[in-house]
N, C-alpha and C positions, 0 to 999 in steps of 0.2 A: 270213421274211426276217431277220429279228433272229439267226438263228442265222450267219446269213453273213457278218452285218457283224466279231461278233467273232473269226471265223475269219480274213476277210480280213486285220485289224489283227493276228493271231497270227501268219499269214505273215509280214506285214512284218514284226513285228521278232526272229523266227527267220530269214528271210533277213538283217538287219540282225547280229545275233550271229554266223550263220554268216560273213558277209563280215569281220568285226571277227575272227576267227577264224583264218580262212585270210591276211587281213593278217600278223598275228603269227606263223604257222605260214612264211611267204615270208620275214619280214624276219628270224627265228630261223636259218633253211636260208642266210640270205644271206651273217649275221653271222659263221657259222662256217664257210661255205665260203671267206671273206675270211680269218677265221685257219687255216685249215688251210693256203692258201696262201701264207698271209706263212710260216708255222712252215717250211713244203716250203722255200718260194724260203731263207730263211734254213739252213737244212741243206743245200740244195743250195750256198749260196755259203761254209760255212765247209770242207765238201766238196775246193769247188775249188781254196780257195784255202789253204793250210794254211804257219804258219810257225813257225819255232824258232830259237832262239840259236844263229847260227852259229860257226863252229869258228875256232878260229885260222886254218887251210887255207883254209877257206872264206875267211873276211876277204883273205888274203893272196892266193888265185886272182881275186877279185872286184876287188880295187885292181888288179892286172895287169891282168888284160879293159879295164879301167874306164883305167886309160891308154892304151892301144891306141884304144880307142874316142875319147876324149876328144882323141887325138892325131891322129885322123883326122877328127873333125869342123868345119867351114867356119865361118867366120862365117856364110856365109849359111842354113848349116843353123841353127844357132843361132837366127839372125834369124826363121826361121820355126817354132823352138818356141817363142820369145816370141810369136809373132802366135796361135800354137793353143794358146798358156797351158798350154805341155806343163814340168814344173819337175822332173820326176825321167825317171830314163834306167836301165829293169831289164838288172842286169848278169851275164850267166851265170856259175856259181861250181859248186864240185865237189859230188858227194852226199856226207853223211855215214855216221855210226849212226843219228841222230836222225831224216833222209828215209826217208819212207813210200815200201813196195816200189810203193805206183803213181805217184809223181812221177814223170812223167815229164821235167821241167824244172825247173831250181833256180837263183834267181837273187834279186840283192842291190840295194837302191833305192837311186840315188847322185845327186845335186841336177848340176842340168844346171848351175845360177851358180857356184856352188860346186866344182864337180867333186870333190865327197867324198860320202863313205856316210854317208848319212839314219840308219841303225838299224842296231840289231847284230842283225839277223834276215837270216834266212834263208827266201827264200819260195819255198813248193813246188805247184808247177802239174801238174794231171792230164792238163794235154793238153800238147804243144811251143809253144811261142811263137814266133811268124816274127819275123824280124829285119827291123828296118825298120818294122812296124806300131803302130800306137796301142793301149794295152788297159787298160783297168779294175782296178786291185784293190782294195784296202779303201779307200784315200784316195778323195776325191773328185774329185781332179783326174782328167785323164788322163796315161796316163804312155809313154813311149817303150819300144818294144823295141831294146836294144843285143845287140851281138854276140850 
């Protein structure tokens, strides 16, 4: 009987080691599958969203759209990008040299109070942007799609 007790007590804490074991082996597989997907989701978004110093063209096509739009907008449309905290309004503008052959859409961020252009960039979208919707780029807010 004395042989069983210290085998007993060597199970436990080889089960104890191995649990302590496969802990660290779980929270290792956890910690890097959390960065492999920040690293993806990050490549995936600079991917999509890609921008460069626009051209003089560009500037000059973008103020044009950007008064059309601006000239057709209501007070009450207004009224309800203050209520949705919407503060820029993307303005379609021409391709360059600089746009990547898969942009498909290139447009310029212009302050809804203000009705002037935010940056001298040029931002390039791999998909078409619908006119009239809400969408995401690098700012935090949310931003309006124009013309």
């Amino acid at each position: 009987m004395k042989t069983g007790r210290p085998l007993k007590i060597m199970n436990s804490g080889v089960v104890k080691l191995i649990a302590f074991a496969s802990c660290i082996a779980i929270a290792t597989s956890t910690v890097l599958a959390w960065g492999e997907h920040t690293t993806l989701r990050i490549i995936q978004t600079q991917t999509m969203l890609i921008r460069h110093k626009a051209t003089e063209l560009q500037r000059r096509v973008a103020e044009n759209n950007a008064k059309i739009f601006f000239s057709q907008l209501t007070p009450e449309k207004k009224q309800e990008f203050r209520k949705k905290k919407i503060k820029t309004v993307l303005i379609r503008t021409v391709r360059s040299k600089e746009t990547s052959p898969q942009a498909k859409d290139v447009r310029m961020r212009y302050s809804v109070e203000g009705e002037s252009l935010i940056d001298d960039y040029a931002y390039e979208f791999q998909n078409p942007l619908q006119a009239g919707t809400i969408a995401k780029t690098t700012s935090v807010e949310a931003e309006y799609v124009g013309m």
